[in-house]
VMD Tcl script that draws the C-alpha trace (Angstrom):
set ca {
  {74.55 98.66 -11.77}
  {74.22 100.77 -14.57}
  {77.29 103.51 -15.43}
  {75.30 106.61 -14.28}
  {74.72 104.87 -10.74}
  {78.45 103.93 -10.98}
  {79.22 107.59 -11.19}
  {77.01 108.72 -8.72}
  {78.31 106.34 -6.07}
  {82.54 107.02 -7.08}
  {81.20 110.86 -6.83}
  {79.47 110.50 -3.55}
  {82.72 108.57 -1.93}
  {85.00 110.50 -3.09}
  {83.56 113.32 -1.62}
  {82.16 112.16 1.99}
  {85.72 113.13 3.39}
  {87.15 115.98 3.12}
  {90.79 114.06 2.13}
  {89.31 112.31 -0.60}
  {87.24 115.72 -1.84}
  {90.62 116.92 -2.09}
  {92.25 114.70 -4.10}
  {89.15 114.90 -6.77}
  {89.44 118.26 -6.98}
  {93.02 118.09 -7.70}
  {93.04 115.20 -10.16}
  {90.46 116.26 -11.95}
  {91.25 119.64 -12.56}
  {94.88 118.22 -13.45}
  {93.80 116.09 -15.28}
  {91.73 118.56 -17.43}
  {94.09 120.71 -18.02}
  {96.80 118.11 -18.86}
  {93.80 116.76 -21.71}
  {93.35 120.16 -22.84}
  {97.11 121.61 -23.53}
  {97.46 117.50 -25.21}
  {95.17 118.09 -27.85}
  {96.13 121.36 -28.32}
  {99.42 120.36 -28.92}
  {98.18 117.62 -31.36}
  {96.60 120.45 -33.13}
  {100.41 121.79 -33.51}
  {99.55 124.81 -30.83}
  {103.30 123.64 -29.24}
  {103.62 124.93 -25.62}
  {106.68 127.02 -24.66}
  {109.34 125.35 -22.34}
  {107.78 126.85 -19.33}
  {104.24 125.90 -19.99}
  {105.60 122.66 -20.84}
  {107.66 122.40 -17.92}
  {104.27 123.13 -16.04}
  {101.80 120.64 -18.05}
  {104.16 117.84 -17.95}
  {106.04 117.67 -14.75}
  {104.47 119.88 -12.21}
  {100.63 118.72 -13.16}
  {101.26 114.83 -13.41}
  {102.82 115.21 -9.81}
  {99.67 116.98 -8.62}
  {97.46 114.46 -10.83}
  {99.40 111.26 -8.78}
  {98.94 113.40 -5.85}
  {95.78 113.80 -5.78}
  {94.56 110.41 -6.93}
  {96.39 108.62 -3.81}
  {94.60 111.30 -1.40}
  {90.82 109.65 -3.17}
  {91.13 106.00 -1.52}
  {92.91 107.54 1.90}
  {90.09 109.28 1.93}
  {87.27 107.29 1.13}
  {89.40 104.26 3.47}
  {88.78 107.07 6.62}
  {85.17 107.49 5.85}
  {84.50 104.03 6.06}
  {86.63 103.40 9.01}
  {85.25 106.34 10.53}
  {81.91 104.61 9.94}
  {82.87 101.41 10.80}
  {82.50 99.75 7.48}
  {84.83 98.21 5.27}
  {84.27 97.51 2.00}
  {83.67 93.73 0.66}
  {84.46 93.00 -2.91}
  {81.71 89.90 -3.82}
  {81.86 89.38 -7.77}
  {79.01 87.47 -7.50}
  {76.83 90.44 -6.57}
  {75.99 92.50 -9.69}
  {75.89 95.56 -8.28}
  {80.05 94.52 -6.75}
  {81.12 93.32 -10.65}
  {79.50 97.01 -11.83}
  {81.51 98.73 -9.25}
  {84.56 96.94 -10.14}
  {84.39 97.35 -13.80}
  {83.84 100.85 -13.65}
  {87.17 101.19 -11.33}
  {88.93 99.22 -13.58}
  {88.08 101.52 -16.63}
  {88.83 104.55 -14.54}
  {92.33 102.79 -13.72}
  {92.73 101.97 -16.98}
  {91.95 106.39 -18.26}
  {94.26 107.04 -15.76}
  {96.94 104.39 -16.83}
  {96.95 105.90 -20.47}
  {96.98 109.72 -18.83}
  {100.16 109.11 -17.00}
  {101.56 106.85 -19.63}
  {101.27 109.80 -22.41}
  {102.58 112.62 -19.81}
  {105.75 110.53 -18.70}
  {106.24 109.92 -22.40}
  {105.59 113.38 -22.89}
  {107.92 114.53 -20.23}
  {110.65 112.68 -21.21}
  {110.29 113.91 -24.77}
  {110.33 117.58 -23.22}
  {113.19 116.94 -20.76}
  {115.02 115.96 -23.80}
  {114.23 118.89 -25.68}
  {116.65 121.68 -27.08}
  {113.65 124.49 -25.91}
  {114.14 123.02 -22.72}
  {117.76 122.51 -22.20}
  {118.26 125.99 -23.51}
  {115.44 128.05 -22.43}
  {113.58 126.89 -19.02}
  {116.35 128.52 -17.12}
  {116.91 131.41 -19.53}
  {119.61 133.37 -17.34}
  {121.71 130.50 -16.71}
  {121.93 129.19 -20.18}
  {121.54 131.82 -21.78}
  {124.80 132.40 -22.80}
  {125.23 128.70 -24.17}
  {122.29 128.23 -25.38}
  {122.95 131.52 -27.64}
  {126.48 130.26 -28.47}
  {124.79 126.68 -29.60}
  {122.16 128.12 -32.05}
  {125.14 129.82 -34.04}
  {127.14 126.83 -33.61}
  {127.95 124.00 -35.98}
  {126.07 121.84 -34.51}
  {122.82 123.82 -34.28}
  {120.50 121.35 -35.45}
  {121.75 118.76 -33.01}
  {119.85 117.83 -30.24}
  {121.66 118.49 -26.96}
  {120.92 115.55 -25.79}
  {122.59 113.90 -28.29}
  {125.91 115.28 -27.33}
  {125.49 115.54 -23.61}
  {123.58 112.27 -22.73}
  {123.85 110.01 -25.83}
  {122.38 106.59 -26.38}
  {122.08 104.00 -23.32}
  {119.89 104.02 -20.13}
  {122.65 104.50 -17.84}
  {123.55 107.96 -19.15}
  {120.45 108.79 -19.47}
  {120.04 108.27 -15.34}
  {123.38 110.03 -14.59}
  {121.98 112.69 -16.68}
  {119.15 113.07 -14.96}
  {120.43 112.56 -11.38}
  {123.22 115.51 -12.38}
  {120.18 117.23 -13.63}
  {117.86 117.42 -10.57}
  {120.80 118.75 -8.65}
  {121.34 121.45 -11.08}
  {117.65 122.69 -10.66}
  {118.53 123.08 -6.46}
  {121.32 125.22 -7.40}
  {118.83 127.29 -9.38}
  {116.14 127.35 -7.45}
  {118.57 128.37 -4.38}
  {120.97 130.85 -6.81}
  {123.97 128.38 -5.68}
  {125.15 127.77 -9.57}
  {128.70 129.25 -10.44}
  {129.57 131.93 -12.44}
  {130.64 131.52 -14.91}
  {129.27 127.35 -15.49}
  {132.40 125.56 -15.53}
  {132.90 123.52 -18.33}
  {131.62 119.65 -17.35}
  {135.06 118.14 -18.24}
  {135.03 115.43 -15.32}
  {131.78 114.38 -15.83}
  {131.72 114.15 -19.70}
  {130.91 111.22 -21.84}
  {133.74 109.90 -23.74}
  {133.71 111.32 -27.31}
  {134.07 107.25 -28.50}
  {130.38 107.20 -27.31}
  {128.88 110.51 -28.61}
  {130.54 112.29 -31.11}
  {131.56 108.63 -32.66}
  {128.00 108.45 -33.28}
  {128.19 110.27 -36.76}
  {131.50 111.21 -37.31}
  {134.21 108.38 -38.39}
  {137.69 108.87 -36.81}
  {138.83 105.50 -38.76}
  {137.89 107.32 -42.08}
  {140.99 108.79 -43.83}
  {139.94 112.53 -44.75}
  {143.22 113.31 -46.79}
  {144.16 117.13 -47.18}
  {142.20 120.26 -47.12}
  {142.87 123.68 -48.43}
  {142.05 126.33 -45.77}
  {142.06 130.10 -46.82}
  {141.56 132.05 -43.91}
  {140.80 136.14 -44.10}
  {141.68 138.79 -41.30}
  {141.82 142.27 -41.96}
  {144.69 144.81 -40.97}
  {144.53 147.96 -38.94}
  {145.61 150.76 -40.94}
  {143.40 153.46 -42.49}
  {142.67 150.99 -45.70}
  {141.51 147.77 -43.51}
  {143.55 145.95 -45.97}
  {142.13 142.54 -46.41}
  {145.15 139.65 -46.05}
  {144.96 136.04 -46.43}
  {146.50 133.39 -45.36}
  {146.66 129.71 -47.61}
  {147.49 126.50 -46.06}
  {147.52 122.71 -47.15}
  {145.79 121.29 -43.78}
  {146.86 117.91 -43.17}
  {143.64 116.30 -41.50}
  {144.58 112.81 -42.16}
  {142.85 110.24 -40.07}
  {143.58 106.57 -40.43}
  {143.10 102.77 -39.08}
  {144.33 99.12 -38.78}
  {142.86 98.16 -41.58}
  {143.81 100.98 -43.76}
  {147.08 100.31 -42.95}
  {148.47 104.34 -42.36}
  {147.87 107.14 -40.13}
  {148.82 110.99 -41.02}
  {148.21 114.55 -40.47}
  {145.76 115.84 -37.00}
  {143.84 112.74 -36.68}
  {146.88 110.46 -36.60}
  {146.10 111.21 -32.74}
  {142.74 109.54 -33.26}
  {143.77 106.90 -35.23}
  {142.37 103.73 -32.39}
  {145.57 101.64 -32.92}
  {147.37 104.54 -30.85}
  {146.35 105.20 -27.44}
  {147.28 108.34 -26.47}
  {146.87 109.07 -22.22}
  {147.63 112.31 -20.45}
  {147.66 113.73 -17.21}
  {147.08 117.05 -16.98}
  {148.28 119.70 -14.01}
  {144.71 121.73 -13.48}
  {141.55 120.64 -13.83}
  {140.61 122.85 -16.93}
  {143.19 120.56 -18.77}
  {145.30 123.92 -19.69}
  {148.95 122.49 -18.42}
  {149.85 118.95 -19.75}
  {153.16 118.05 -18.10}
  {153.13 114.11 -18.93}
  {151.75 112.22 -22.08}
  {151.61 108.46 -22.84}
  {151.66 106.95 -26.19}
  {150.96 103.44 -26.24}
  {151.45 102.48 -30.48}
  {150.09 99.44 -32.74}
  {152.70 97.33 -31.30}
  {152.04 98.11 -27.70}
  {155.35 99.97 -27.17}
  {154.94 102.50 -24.17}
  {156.41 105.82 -24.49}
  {156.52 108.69 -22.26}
  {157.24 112.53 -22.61}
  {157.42 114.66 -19.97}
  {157.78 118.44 -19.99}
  {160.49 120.37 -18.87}
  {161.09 121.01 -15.20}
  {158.04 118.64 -14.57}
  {158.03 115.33 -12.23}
  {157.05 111.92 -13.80}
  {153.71 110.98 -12.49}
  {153.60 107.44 -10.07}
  {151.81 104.23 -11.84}
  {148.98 105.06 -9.34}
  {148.79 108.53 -10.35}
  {148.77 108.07 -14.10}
  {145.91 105.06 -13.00}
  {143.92 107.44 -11.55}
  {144.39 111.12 -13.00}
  {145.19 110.13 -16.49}
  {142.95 110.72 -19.75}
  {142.36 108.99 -22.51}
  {142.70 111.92 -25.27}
  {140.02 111.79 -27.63}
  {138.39 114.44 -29.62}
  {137.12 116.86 -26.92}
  {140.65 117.25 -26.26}
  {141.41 119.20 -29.66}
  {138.03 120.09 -30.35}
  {137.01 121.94 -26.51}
  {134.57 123.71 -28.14}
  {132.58 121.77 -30.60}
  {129.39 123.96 -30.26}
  {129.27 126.31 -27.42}
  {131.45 128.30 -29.81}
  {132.82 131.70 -27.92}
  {135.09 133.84 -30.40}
  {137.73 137.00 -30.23}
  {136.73 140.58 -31.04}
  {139.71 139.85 -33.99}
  {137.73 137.51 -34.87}
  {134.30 138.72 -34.69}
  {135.52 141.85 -36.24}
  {136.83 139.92 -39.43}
  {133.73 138.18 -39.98}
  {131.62 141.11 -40.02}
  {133.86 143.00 -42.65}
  {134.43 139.69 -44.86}
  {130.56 139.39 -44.82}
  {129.87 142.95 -45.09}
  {128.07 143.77 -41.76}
  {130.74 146.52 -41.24}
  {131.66 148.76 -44.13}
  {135.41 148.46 -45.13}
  {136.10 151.66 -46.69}
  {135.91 153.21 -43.20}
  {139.27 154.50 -42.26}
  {140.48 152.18 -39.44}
  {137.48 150.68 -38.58}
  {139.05 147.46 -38.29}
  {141.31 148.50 -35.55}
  {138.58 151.01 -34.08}
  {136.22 147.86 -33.98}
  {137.99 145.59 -31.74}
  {139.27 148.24 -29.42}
  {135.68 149.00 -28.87}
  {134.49 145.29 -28.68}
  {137.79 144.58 -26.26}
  {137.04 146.98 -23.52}
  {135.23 146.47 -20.63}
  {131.90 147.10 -19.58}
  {129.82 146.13 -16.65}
  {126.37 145.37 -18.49}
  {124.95 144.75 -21.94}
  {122.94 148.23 -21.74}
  {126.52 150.11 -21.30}
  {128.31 148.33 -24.17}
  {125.14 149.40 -26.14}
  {125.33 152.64 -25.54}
  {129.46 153.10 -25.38}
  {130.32 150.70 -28.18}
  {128.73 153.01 -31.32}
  {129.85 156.07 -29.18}
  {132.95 155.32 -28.83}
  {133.20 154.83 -33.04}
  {131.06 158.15 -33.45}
  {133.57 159.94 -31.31}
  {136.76 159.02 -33.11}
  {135.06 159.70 -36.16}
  {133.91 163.12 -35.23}
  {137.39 163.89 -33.23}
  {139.33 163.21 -35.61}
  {138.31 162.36 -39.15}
  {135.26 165.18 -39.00}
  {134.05 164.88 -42.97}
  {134.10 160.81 -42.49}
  {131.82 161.17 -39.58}
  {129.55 164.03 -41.32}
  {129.00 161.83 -45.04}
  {129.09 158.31 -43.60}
  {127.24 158.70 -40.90}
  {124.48 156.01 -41.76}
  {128.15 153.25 -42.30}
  {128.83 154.24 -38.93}
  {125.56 153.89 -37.24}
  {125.52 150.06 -38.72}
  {128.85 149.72 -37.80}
  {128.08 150.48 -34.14}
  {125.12 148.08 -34.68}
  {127.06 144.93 -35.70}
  {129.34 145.22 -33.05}
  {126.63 145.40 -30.53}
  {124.99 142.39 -32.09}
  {128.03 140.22 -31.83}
  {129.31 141.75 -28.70}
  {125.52 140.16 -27.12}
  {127.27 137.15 -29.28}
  {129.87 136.78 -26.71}
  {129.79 138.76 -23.86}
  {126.87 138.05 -20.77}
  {128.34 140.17 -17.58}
  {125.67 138.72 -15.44}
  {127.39 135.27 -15.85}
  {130.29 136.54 -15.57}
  {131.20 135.33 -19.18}
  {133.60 138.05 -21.41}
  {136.05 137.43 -24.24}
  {138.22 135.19 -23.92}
  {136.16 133.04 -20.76}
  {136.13 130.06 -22.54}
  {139.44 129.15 -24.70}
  {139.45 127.22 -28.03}
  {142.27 124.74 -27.77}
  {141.71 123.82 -31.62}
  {145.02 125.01 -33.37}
  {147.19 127.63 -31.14}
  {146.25 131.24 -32.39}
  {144.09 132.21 -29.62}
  {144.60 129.63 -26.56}
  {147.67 127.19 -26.18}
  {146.18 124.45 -27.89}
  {148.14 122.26 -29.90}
  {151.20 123.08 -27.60}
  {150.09 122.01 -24.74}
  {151.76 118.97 -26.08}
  {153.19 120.12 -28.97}
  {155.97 122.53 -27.49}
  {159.19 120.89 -28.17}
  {159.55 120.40 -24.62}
  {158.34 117.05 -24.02}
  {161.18 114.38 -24.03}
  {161.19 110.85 -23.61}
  {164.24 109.37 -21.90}
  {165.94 107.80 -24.88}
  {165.79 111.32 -26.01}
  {162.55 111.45 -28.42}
  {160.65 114.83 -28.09}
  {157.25 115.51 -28.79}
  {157.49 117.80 -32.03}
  {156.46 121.73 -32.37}
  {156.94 121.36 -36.46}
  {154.34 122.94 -38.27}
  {154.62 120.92 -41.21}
  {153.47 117.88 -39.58}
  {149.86 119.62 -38.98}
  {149.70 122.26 -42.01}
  {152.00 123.58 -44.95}
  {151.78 127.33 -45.42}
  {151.57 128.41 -49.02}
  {150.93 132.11 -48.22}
  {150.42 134.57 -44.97}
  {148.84 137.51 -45.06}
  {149.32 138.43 -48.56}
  {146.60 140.16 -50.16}
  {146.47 138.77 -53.41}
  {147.96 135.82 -52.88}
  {149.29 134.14 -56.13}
  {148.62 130.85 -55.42}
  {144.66 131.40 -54.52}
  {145.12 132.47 -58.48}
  {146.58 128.99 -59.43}
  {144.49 126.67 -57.26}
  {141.18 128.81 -58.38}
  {141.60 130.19 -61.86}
  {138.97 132.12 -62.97}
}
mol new
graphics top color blue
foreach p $ca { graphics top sphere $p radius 0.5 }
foreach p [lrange $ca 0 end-1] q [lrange $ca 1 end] { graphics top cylinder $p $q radius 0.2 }
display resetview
């Protein structure tokens, strides 16, 4: 049988019932389409997350769909009809019929292969973690593009390498999309502390706790609020230290990391904010515990089944979905030059604005440069009448970074998601590090600076040492 009569006679059954006409339709025209937007994209025309969220896992569903309807079909013609068909490879016309099913399989085989490539590849996407449901992740995915860790892969971070992450991921995953598609997510998304990958297993993957990173000077720039915006710094020696077995020492922060000690905790709510009991197990596999003031030891059973090994999500909450302070933000913007420092007060003007509340982004954009125009024109008239344009721009940046940090829709405002790395803005480091937590023989769990940092100058500003250690 010759491939045109082949044709004709697929076409023909597939189309006597009105089942199997169905299907056709819908795999071919799937099918099509899913062709068409694949070369397109191998021309570098790259769909969007929601057209590929279409071509890729809606259409290959429709596309399986509808070739499984073909042979029901076609199966209750020939019932209907009383005749079944007999598969005789000696007849020529049988060995045509079969070949030509077997390269249709075959098309088909390499379709479907491609898309669930493809769909996998666009599952794992940053476009698609971040943007295919825009008002839910907005606000992270906004906080990860001006994050550290920007040109990361979120999957690299929340799944990491291994099959059976990869199926947890996706399980967690479809649920997610019900609470979507049903508006049952909360608000604002709690942070996925249960369910999170140990950092050994993700993070580990390019950073080296083992390494010994030795000392770093830190010089760190806020601004005051009086009518100059004097500009202070603060110097410090910060002892990041590090350390292994076969280095033979451990110092400074990452003496916590350092695998020989294994550090376990069990903390009091589930957003790991109170910490009334801590573990240290050291090289020599001596067991000590702390426990806080006023707090009761935990059982063996308890510590079995609520405790934590720390590791570097502990310290380091936020390693990407960054969230800062208006202090903070504020700083930034007149270190970089974003907001004009010559304007009286505008430092302390700036984060009152930033810090109040307001119930939408369209209000804060209208009452955060109003609020600075109105000061200005209350009470320093002549500022507000020859630097006008300074404090339109100023009103600008703090819109810009209030949209930064603040998304009223989730439920998301300063301050929503604390920063437990060092103990400025959130307890951090004293969860543990309080001075509170004794051992029974007496040992306490030290509060002393020096063991982290060494302070060679706060808030001075001209320090004399930034002189020494950078001589011009």
């Amino acid at each position: 049988m010759s491939m045109l009569r082949w044709l004709r006679y697929v076409l023909s059954a597939s189309v006597r019932h009105p089942i199997s006409l169905a299907g056709t339709v819908m795999a071919s025209a799937s099918a099509a389409v899913i062709v068409t937007i694949l070369l397109l994209d191998l021309l570098g025309f790259h769909s969007n997350p929601y057209i590929g969220m279409v071509v890729f896992l809606v259409l290959p569903a429709v596309f399986v769909f509808g070739l499984i309807l073909i042979p029901i079909g076609i199966l209750r013609e020939r019932k209907r009809s009383g005749a079944f068909p007999v598969l005789d490879l000696n007849l020529e016309s049988h060995r045509g019929r079969f070949l030509g099913f077997a390269i249709l399989s075959f098309v088909n085989l390499v379709i479907l292969a491609t898309v669930t490539y493809r769909a996998v590849e666009h599952m794992d996407s940053v476009q698609f973690c971040g943007q295919t449901c825009h008002s839910v992740m907005d606000p992270e995915f906004t906080a990860y593009r001006r994050s550290p860790h920007s040109r990361v892969a979120c999957v690299d971070c929340h799944i990491g390498p291994g099959a059976g992450w990869f199926v947890k991921s996706k399980l967690s995953g479809t649920w997610q999309v019900f609470a979507v598609t049903f508006n049952t997510f909360e608000r604002p998304i709690p942070v996925p502390i249960k369910n999170l990958r140990p950092a050994r297993e993700t993070c580990e993957q390019c950073h080296w706790p083992e390494k010994f990173h030795g000392d770093r000077i830190k010089v760190k720039t806020r601004f005051a609020e009086d009518e100059r915006n004097a500009e202070l710094k603060t110097v410090m020696i910060l002892k990041v230290g590090g350390g292994s077995p076969e280095s033979g020492f451990a110092s400074g922060i990452h003496w916590h990391m350092n695998i020989a000690n294994e550090i376990t905790y069990v903390a009091a709510d589930e957003s790991r904010e109170t910490i009334p009991f801590v573990r240290l197990k050291d090289p020599e596999a001596r067991v000590t515990d702390y426990l806080a003031a006023g707090a009761s030891k935990p059982s063996e059973e308890e510590i079995e089944k609520l405790g934590r090994t720390m590791d570097c999500v502990d310290c380091h909450n936020r390693p990407t979905h960054i969230y800062r302070l208006p202090d903070e933000e504020v700083d930034e913007a007149l270190l970089v030059g974003r907001i004009d420092r010559s304007l009286p007060f505008i430092r302390k003007l700036a984060v009152e604005a930033l810090a109040r509340p307001h119930a939408s982004r369209a209000e804060a954009r209208q009452a955060i440069p109003a609020r600075l125009e109105e000061y200005y024109r209350k009470n320093l008239p002549e500022v507000a009448r020859d630097r006008a344009e300074s404090i339109r721009k100023a009103g600008q940046a703090l819109v810009a970074v209030h949209d930064l940090n603040v998304f009223p829709e989730m439920k998301i405002t300063w301050g929503t998601y604390p920063n437990h790395i060092g103990h400025m803005n959130s307890p951090g480091c004293f969860r543990c590090h309080d001075g509170d937590h004794a051992s029974e023989d007496g040992k306490v769990i030290s509060n002393e600076c020096e063991n982290c940092h060494t302070l060679l100058a706060v808030e001075e500003e001209n320090p004399e040492i930034l002189g020494r250690l950078f001589p011009q």
